[in-house]
C-alpha positions, 0 to 999 in steps of 0.5 A: 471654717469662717472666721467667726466661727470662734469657741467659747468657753469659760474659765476662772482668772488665776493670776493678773499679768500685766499690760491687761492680759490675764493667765485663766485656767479654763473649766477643762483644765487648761490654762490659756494666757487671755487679753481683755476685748474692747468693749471692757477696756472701753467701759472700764470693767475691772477683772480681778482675781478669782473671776468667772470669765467667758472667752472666745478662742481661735480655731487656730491658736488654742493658747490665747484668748479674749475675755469677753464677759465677767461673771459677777458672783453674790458675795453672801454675808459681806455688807454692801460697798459704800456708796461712791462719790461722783466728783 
């Protein structure tokens, strides 16, 4: 096995923890403690709660992972956020 060879899998954030590690329960039933990868901390992108998340997990260490994708959801019947103020 190489060392790309990772596994992806997807899991819903459970709880924020902090220094932007995340506790997600995967779709299997487990639950993994998961840091943000480096492109989203670079960009900014915010996890929340409750978020549908793509990681990628190590062959040898099942318990950690890195959130490499959030999915973003329709929120059907909310208005949409007001527009934002650049500065």
């Amino acid at each position: 096995m190489a060392k790309e060879e990772l596994l992806e899998m997807m899991g819903v954030v459970e709880d924020v923890l902090p220094d932007g590690r995340y506790r997600v329960l995967l779709d299997n039933g487990h639950k993994m403690v998961a840091y943000t990868a480096g492109k989203m901390k670079k960009h900014h992108i915010r996890i929340l709660l409750g978020d549908k998340v793509s990681l990628e997990l190590s062959p040898y260490d099942l318990t950690k992972g890195r959130i490499t994708f959030r999915h973003l959801e329709t929120r059907s019947g909310s208005t949409p956020p007001p527009p934002r103020r650049r500065h």
